[in-house]
C-alpha positions as a printed NumPy array, in Angstrom:
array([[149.37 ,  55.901,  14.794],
       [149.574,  58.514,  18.057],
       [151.216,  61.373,  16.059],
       [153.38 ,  64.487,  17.892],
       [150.998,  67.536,  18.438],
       [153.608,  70.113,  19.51 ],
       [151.3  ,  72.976,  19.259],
       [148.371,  70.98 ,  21.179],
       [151.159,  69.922,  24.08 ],
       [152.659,  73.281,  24.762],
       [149.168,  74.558,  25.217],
       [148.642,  72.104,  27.431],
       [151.738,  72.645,  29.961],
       [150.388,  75.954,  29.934],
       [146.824,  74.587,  31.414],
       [148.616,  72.586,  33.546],
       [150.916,  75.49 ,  35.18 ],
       [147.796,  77.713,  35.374],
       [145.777,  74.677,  37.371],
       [148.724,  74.817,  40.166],
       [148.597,  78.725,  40.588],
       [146.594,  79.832,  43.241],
       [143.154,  78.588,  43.195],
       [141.673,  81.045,  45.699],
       [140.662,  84.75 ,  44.971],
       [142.56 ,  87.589,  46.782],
       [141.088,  89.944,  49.4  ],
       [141.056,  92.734,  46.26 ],
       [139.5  ,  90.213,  44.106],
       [136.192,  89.65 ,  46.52 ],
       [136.074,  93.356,  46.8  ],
       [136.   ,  93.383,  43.352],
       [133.453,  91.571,  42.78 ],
       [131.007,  92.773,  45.954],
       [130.658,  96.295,  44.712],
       [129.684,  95.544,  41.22 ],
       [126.066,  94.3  ,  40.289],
       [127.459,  91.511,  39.129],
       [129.632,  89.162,  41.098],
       [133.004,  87.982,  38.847],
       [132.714,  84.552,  37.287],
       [134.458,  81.701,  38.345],
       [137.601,  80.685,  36.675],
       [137.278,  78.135,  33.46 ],
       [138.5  ,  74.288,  33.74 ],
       [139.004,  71.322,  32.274],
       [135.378,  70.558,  33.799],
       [133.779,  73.141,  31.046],
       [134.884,  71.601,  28.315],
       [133.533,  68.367,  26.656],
       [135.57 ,  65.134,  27.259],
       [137.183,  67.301,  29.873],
       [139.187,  69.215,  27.645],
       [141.354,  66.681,  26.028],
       [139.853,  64.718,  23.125],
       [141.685,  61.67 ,  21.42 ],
       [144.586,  63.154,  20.254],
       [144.245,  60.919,  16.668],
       [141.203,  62.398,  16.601],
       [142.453,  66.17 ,  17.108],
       [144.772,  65.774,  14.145],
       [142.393,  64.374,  12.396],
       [140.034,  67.264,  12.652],
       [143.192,  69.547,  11.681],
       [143.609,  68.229,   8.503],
       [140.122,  68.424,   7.897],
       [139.653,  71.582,   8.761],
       [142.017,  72.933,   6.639],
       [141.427,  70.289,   3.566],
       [139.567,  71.789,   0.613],
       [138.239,  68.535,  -0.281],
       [135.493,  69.269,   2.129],
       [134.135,  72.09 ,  -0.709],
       [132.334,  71.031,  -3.896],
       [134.504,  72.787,  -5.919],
       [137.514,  71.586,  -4.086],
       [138.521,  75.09 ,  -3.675],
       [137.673,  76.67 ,   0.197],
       [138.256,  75.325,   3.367],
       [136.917,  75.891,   6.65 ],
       [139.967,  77.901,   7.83 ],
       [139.057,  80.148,   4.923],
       [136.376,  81.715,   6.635],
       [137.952,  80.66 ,  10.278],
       [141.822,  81.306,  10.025],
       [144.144,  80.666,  12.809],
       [145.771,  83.818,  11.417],
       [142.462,  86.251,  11.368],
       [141.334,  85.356,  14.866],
       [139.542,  82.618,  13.813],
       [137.29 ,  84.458,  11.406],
       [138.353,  85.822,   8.561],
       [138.861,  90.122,   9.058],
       [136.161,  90.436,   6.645],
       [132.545,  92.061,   7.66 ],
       [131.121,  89.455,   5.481],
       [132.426,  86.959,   4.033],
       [133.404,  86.214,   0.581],
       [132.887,  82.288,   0.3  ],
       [133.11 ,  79.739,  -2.476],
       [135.185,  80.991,  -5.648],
       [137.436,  83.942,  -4.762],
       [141.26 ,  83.428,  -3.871],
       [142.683,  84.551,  -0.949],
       [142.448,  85.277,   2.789],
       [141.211,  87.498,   5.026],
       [140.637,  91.177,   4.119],
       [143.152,  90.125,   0.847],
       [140.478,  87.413,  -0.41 ],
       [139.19 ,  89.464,  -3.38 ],
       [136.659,  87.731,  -6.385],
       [138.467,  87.567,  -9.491],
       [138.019,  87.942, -13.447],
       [136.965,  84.573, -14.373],
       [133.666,  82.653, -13.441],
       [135.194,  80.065, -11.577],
       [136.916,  83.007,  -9.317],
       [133.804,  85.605,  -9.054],
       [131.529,  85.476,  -6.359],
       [127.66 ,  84.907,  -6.007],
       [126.866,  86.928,  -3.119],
       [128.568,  87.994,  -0.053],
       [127.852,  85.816,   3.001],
       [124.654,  87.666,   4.876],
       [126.76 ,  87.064,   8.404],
       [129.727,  87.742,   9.691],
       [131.718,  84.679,   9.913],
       [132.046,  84.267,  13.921],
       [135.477,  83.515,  15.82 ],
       [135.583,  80.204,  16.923],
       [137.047,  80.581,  20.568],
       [135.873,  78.391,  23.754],
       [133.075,  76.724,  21.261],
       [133.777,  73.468,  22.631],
       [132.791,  74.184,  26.065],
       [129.518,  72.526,  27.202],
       [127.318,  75.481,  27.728],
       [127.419,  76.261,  24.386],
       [124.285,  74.472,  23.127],
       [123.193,  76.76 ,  20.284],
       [125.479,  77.396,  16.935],
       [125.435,  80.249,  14.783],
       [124.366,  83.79 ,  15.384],
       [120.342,  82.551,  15.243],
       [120.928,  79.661,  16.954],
       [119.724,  77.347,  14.007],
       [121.69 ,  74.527,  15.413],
       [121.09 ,  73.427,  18.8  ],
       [120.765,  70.419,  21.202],
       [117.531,  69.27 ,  21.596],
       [116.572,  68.853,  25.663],
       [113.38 ,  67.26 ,  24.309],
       [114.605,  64.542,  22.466],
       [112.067,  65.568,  19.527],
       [114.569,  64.556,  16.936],
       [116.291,  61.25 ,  16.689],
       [119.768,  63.049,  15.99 ],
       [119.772,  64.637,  18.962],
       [119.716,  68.642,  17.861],
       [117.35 ,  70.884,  16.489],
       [118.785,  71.912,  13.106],
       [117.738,  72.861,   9.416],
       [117.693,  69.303,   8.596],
       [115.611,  68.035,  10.994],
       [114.706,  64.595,  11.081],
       [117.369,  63.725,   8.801],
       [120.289,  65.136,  10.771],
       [122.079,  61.877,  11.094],
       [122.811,  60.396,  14.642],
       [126.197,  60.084,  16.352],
       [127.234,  63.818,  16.609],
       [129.205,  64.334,  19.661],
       [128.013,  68.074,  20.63 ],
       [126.351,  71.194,  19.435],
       [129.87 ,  72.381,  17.6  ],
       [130.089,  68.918,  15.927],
       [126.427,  69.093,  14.603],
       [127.157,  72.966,  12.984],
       [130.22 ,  71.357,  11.129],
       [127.291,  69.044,   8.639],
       [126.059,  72.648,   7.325],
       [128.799,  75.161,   6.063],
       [129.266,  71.979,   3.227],
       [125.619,  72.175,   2.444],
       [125.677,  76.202,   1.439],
       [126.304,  77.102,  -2.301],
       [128.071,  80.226,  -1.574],
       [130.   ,  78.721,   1.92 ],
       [131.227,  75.408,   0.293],
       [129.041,  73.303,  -2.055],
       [129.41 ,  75.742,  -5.419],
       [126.586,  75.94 ,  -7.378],
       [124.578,  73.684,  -9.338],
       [126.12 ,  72.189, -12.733],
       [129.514,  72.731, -10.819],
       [129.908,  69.386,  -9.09 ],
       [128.013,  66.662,  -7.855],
       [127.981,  67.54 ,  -4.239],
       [126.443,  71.578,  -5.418],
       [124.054,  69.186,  -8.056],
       [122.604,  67.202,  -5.052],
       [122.123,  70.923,  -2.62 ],
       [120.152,  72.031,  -5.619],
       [117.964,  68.891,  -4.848],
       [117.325,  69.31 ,  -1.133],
       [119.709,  66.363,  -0.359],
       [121.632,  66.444,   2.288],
       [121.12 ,  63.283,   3.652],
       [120.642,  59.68 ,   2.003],
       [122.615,  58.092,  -0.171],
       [123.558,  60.652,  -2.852],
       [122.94 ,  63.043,  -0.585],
       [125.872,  65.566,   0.472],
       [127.227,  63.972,   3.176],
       [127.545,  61.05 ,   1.744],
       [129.17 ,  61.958,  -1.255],
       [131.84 ,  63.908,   1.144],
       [132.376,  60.602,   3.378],
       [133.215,  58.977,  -0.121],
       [135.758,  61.647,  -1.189],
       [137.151,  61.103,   2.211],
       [137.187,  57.206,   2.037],
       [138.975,  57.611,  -1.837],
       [142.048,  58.922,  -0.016],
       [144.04 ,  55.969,   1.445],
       [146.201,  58.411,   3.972],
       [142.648,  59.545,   5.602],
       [140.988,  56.362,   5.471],
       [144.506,  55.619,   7.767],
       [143.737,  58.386,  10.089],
       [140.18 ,  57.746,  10.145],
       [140.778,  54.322,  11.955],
       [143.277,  55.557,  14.389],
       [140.448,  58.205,  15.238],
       [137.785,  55.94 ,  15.539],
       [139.119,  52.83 ,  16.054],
       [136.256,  51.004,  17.501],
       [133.802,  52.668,  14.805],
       [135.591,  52.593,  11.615],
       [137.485,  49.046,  10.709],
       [137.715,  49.994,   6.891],
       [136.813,  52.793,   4.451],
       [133.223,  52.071,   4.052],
       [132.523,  52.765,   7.661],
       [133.613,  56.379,   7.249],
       [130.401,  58.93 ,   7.539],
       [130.363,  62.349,   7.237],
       [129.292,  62.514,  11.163],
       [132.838,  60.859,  12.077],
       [134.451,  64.117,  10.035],
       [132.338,  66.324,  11.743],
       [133.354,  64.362,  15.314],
       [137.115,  65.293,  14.757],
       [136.663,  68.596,  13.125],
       [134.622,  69.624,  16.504],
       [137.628,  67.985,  18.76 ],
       [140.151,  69.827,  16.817],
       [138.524,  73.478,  17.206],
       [137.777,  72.375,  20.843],
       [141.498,  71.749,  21.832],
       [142.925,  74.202,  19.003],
       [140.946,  77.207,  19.949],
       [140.245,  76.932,  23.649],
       [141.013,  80.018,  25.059],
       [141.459,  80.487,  29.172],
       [144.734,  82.194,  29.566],
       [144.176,  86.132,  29.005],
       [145.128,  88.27 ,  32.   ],
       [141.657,  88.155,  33.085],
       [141.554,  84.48 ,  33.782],
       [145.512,  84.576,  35.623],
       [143.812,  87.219,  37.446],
       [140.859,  85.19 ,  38.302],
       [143.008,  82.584,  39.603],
       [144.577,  84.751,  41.96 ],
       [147.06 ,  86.628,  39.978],
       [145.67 ,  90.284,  40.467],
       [149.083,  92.224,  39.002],
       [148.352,  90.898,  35.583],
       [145.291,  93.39 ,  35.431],
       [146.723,  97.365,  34.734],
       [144.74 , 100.04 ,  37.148],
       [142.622, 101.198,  34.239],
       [141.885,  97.701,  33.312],
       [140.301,  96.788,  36.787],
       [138.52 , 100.184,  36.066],
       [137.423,  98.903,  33.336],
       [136.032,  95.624,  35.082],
       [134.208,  97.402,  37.677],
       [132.606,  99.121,  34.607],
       [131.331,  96.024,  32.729],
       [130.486,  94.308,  35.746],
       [128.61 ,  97.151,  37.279],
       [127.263, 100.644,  35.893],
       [127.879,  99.819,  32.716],
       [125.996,  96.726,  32.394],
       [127.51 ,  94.817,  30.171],
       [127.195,  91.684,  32.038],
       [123.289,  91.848,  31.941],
       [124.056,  90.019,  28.876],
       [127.51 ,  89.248,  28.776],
       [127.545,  87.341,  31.949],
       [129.208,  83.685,  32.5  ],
       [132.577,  82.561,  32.328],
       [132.868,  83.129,  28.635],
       [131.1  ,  86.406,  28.985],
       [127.429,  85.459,  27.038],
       [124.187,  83.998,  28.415],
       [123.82 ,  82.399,  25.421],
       [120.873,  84.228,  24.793],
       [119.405,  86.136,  22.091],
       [118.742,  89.954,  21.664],
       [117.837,  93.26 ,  19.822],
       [120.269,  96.003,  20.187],
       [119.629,  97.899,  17.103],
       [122.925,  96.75 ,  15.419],
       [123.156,  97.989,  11.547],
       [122.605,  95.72 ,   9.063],
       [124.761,  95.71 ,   5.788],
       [124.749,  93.408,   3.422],
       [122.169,  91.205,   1.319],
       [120.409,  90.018,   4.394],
       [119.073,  86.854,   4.786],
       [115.686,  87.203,   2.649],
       [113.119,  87.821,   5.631],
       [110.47 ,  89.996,   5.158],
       [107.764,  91.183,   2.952],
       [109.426,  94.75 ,   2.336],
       [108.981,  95.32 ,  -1.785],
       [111.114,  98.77 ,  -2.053],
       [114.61 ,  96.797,  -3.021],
       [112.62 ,  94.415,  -5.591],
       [111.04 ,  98.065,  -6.781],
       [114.234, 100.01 ,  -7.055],
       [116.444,  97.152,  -8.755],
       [114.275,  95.042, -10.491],
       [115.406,  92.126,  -8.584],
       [113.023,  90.03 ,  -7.205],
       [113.56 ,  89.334,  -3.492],
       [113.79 ,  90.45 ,  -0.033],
       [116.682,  91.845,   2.472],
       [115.558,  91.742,   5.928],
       [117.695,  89.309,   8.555],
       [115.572,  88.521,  11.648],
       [117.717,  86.504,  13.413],
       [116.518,  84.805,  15.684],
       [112.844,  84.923,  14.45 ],
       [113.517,  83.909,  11.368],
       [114.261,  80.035,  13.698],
       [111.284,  80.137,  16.024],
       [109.235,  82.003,  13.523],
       [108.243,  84.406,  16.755],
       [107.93 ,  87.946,  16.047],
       [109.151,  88.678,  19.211],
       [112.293,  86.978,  18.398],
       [112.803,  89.445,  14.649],
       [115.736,  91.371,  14.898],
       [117.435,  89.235,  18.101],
       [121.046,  87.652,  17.993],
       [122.985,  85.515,  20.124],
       [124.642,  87.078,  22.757],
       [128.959,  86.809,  21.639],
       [131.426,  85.251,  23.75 ],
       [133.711,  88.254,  24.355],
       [136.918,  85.871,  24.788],
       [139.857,  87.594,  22.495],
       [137.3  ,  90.12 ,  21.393],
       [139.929,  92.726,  20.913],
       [140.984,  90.248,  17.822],
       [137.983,  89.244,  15.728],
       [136.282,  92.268,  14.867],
       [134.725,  93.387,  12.6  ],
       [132.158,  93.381,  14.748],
       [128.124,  92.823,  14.572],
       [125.949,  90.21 ,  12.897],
       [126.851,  92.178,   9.927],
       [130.235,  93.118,  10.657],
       [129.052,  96.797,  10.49 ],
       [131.686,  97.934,  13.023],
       [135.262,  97.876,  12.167],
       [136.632,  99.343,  15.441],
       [136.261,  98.126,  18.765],
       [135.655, 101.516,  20.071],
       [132.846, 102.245,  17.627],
       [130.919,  98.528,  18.509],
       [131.594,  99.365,  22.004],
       [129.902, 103.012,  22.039],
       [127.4  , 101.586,  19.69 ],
       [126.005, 100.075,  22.852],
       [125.541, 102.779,  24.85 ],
       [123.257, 104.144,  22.454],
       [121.809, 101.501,  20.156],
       [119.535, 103.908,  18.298],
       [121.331, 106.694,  18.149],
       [124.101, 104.998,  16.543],
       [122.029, 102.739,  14.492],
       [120.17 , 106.692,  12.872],
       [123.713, 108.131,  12.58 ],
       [125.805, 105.165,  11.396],
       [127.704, 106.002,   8.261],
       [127.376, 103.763,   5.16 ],
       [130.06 , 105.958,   3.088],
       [132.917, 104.571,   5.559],
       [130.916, 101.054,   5.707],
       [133.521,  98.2  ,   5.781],
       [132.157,  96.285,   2.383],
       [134.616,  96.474,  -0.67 ],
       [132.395,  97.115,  -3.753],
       [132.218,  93.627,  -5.781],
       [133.355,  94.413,  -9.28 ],
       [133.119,  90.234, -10.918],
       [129.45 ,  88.933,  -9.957],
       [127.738,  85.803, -11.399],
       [124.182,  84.551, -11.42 ],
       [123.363,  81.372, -12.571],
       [120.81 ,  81.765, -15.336],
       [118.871,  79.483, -17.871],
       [120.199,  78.545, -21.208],
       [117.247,  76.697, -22.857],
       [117.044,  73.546, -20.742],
       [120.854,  73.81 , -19.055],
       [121.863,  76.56 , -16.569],
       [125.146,  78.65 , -16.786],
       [127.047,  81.492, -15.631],
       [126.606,  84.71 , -16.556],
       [128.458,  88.238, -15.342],
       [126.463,  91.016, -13.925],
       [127.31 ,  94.375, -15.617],
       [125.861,  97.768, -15.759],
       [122.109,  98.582, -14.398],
       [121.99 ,  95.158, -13.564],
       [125.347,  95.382, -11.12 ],
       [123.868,  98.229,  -9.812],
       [120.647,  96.636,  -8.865],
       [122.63 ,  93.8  ,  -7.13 ],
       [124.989,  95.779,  -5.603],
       [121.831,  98.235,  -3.967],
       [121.245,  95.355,  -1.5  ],
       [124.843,  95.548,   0.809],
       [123.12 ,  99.417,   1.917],
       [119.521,  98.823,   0.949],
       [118.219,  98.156,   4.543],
       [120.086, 100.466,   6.898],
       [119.134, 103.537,   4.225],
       [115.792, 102.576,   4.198],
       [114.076, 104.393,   6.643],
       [110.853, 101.812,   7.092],
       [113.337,  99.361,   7.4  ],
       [115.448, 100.883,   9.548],
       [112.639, 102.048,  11.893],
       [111.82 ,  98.315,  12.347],
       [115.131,  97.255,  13.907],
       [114.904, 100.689,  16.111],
       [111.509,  99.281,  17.591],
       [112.972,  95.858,  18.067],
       [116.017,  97.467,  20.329],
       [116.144,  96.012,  24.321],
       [119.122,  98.285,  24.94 ],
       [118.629, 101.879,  26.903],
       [121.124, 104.582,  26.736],
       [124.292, 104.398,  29.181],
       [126.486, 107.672,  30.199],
       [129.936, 106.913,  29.927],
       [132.915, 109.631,  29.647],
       [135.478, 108.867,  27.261],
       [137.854, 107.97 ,  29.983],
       [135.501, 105.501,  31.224],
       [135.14 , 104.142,  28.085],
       [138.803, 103.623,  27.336],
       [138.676, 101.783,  30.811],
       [136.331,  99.663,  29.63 ],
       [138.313,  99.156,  26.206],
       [141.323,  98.263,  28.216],
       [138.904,  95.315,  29.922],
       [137.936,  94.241,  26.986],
       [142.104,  94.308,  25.44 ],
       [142.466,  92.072,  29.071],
       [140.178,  89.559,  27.626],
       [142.501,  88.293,  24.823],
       [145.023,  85.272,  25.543],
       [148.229,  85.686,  24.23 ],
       [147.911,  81.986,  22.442],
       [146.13 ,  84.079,  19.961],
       [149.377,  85.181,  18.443],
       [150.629,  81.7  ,  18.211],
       [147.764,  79.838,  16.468],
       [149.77 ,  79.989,  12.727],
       [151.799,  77.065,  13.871],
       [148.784,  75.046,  13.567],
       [148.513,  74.893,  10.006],
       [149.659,  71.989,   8.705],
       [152.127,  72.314,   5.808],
       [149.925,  69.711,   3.668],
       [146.658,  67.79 ,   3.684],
       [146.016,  64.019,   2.609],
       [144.254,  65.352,  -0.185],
       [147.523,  67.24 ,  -2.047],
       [145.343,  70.393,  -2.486],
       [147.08 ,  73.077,  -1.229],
       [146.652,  74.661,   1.887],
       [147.049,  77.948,   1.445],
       [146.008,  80.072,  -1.945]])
């Protein structure tokens, strides 16, 4: 059942038109690139991408639907393009996100009055554009790189993840394997326990097995004759029937949808890459001498996507509830609540000290369109994230938490025990206050500050304003226009008749 992908074949006569324009770099182009201390990269192709940039096409649409179907959430209410809209860059505009319960998207999702609408907690991350993810050199997922492929072949899945051992085998690539977790988080997808059977079995530690999450997801999906339907024309030497559907075969198409969906490698700066130089302004090749030389910005973000994939400290604020790291007891002091704030990124995966306070490296691919910007989405300007790296420190001491980007949550739940059941109950007065201490707690703490200071790899960098507004107009060259056009990729329904928008 080959179905008509409009939006997926007019980004591909686009491809095609760039891949006959000049291959070769101009004479300004070379010079370009010798005076900086880093040369330019080369230009992206089909060769980057897994299955060289065009997966099944059954299996694309596939992966739409699914990525846009709320059946994927426990509560049957939040989607993946919730967090990851076409329409928000593929994020969500938000410095953290507000997951499972509210209505809404973007910076309109708000929690509402009743408990099935309030929210838990904010999201400790900001939810990360999607953009070029399906290109093979990115191995690691998420900002700590919690999922990645194992070159060891330690783990019969093939990627180091939080499940381990049980991460089932037959994921495709690193992007496919990150699609098993968002489901598995109570305040992503799952809901919370007593909610639904799929929340029930996260409060259990199952993800995997038999009544385990994923296989009570692969059941929804098989329940729904239209997707069993698709499922075979996806997979047609896998999946003869519904009970061959697993959870890893949703996963599959969800990664070949964002891979074709949100590849990105037609911005000014990669026409001007392939030779067509007028496409960059004056101050924008400014700018690129800037980020590839004195400014160093390509120390780290280096590549053809503009990351080494790596991990670092650069003293970015945190805001938020953190991710509980630490052994800090001021917050559990001052509210009453018992816990801890810290996020330490990367170290909180290796368990490394070394590693505390380190993030992956962003692609900077339509960076001009996904802010907020940071781990924490602490920046809401492009300007401010961008000066905030000339001077980690500095602007980590004098960042301002009165014009911090987090609207104050007015309808909070906590799950709390009723005899032998659980329910939920709303937060009010001191005890609001207490919860709400943790989205400043950390960057006002000065101990806790000091620690993410000492962590910092970044030294200062002297840039004029002009130069900087160079190196913003760079930056502005980095986004592809198809980021205006993504809407038309939401489909008007799902198989699942929930609706697709709130």
């Amino acid at each position: 059942m080959l179905l008509s992908l409009p939006w997926r074949n007019a980004m591909h006569d686009i491809r095609l038109t760039i891949l006959l324009a000049v291959a070769s770099l101009s004479l300004l182009t070379q010079r370009l690139a010798s005076e900086p201390n880093h040369r330019l990269p080369d230009p992206v192709s089909d060769a980057d991408y897994h299955e060289g940039g065009q997966p099944r096409e059954e299996k694309v649409e596939l992966g739409r639907l699914l990525f846009f179907d709320k059946l994927l959430s426990g509560n049957r209410n939040i989607s993946c393009a919730t967090c990851h809209h076409p329409e928000h860059g593929t994020s969500d505009g938000l410095a953290l996100p507000l997951g499972e319960g509210p209505k809404g998207l973007g910076p309109n999702r708000v929690a509402g009055s009743s408990k099935k609408t309030a929210v838990h907690s904010r999201i400790p991350r900001n939810s990360p554009a999607l953009f070029n993810k399906g290109a093979k050199e990115f191995v690691r997922m998420f900002h700590d790189g919690r999922v990645e492929v194992d070159v060891n072949d330690y783990y019969e899945g093939g990627f180091i993840t939080p499940a381990k051992w049980k991460l089932p085998r037959g994921l495709d690539n690193a992007l496919a394997a990150q699609a098993m977790f968002p489901v598995t988080s109570p305040d992503e997808m799952a809901g919370h326990k007593g909610e639904n059977e799929i929340a029930n079995a996260v409060s259990l530690a199952r993800a995997a097995g038999p009544k385990g999450v994923w296989a009570l997801l692969a059941a929804r999906l098989a329940g729904v004759p239209e997707y069993v339907s698709y499922f075979k024309a996806a997979f047609p030497e896998e999946i003869r029937g519904a009970d061959d559907i697993r959870f890893t075969h949703a996963a599959n198409a969800i990664a070949a949808f964002q891979s074709t969906a949100f590849r990105s490698d037609n911005s000014p700066f990669d026409r001007f890459l392939r030779g067509q130089e007028e496409l960059l302004t004056t101050n924008q090749k400014k700018g690129m001498q800037l980020f590839y030389g004195r400014a160093n910005c390509a120390d780290c973000h280096s590549g053809k996507f503009q990351t080494d994939q790596k991990f670092h400290a650069i003293a970015m604020p945190q805001i938020g509830p953190g991710k509980g790291d630490g052994n800090n007891g001021a917050y559990w002091r001052a509210s009453g609540y018992r816990g801890f704030l810290e996020d330490f990124g990367r170290g909180r995966v290796t368990r490394r000290p070394h590693d505390n306070y380190k993030f992956r490296t962003p692609t900077l691919r339509n960076v001009a369109v996904t802010g907020p910007w940071g781990h924490s989405g602490a920046y809401m300007k492009l300007e401010a994230v961008v000066r905030h790296h000339l001077d980690p420190e500095s602007s980590l001491e004098g960042y301002d938490m009165e014009r911090n980007p987090l609207p104050v949550l007015r309808n909070v739940v906590v799950l709390a025990s009723n005899n032998a059941a659980f329910e939920q109950r709303f937060l009010s007065g001191a005890r609001l206050e207490g919860f709400l201490m943790r989205d400043s707690f950390v960057q006002t703490n000065s101990i806790l500050r000091r620690r993410i200071t000492a962590a910092n790899e970044l030294g200062v960098t002297a840039l004029n304003d002009e130069e900087v507004s160079q190196l913003i107009s760079f930056l502005e060259a980095l986004t592809d226009p198809m980021v205006h056009e993504l809407g038309r990729i939401v489909p008007e329904r799902v198989p699942s008749g929930l609706p697709v928008i709130d």
